[in-house]
N, C-alpha and C positions, 0 to 999 in steps of 0.2 A: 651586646656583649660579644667578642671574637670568642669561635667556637671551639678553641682552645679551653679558655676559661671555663666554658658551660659545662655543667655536669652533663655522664654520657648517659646515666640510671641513676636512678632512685630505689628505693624499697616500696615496696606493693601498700597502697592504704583499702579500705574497706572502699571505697569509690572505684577504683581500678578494675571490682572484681566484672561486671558485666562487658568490660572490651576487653577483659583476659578471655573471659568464655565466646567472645565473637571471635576473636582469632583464633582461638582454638578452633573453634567451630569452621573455623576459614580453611584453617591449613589442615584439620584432620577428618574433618563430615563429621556425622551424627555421633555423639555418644550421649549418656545420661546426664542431662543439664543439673539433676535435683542431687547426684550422688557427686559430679563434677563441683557443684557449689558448694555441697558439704566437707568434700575435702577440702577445698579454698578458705571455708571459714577456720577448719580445724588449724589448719598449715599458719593460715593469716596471726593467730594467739597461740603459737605454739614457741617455746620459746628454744625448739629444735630444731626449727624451720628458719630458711631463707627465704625470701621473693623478694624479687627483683623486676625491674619495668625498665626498657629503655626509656630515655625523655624525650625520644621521637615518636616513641608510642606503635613500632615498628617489632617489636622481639620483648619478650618476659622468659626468666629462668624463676625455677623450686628447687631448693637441693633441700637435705636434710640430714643431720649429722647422726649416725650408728654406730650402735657398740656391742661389739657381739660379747654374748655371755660370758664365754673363755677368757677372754680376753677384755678387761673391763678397763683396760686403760689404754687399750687400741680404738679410741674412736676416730670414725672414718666420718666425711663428708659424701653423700651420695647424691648428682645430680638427678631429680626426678623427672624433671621436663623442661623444654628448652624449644620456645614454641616461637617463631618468627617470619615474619612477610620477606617471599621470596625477594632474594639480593638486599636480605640487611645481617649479612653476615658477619657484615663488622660489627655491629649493636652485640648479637648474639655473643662475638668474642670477647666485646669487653662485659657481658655479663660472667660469662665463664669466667673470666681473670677476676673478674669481683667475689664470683662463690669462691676460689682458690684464696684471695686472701681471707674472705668471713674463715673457711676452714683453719688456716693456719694462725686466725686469734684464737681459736676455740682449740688449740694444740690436736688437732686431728691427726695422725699418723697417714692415713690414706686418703686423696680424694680418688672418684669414680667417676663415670658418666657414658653411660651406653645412649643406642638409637633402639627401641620399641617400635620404630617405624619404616619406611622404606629409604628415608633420607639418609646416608652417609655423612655419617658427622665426623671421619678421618680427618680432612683437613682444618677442622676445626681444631681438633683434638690437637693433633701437630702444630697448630699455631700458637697453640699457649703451651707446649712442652710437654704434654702428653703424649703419655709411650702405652702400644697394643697392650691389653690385658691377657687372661688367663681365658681360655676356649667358654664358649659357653653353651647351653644345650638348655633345650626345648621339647616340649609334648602340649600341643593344643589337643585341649578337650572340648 
């Protein structure tokens, strides 16, 4: 099939979930495998949740759609993680562009998507039409 045609991702199946947690485990070190899996199952039947898998098996994105109390007809799309093998940045953006449209069938008002890590995801962001957010602030404990 010309690579055109092939799909770029798919949706996360329960088989995916132990080479999501090896690149995770790849590109971030150690975390909790037992608390990491529990969220994956939660996320995986959750009918709030995104995942996504590139079909190169190279980048996987989580968003999940939020609606703050005040405002109960303001739901946002929140990317949670957006995890991929260095220089597959294009995988990456076309997952981004995939949780953009999931968001806008589910009429979300806002999507999001910060970095938790030391990667720069500006040019990302910039690529699919994302503009800087609102400051944000921190207290590790």
């Amino acid at each position: 099939m010309h690579d055109l045609l092939r799909p770029a991702y798919r949706k996360v199946v329960a088989d995916d979930i132990p080479w999501m947690l090896s690149l995770a485990h790849e590109r971030y070190g150690a975390f909790d495998p037992g608390g990491a899996l529990s969220f994956l199952l939660q996320a995986l039947n959750s009918p709030l949740t995104l995942l996504l898998r590139s079909c190169a098996r190279d980048a996987f994105l989580i968003a999940a759609t939020v609606t703050p109390p005040w405002y109960p007809t303001a739901t946002e799309c929140h990317v949670m993680v957006l995890c991929a093998k260095p220089g597959a940045h294009w995988q990456a953006i076309k997952l981004l562009r995939g949780s953009v449209e999931w968001a806008r069938l589910r009429k979300c008002v806002r999507w999001r998507f910060h970095s938790e890590t030391q990667h720069d995801v500006a040019a990302l962001c910039r690529r699919i039409g994302a503009t800087p957010d609102s400051p944000r602030y921190v207290i590790d404990l």
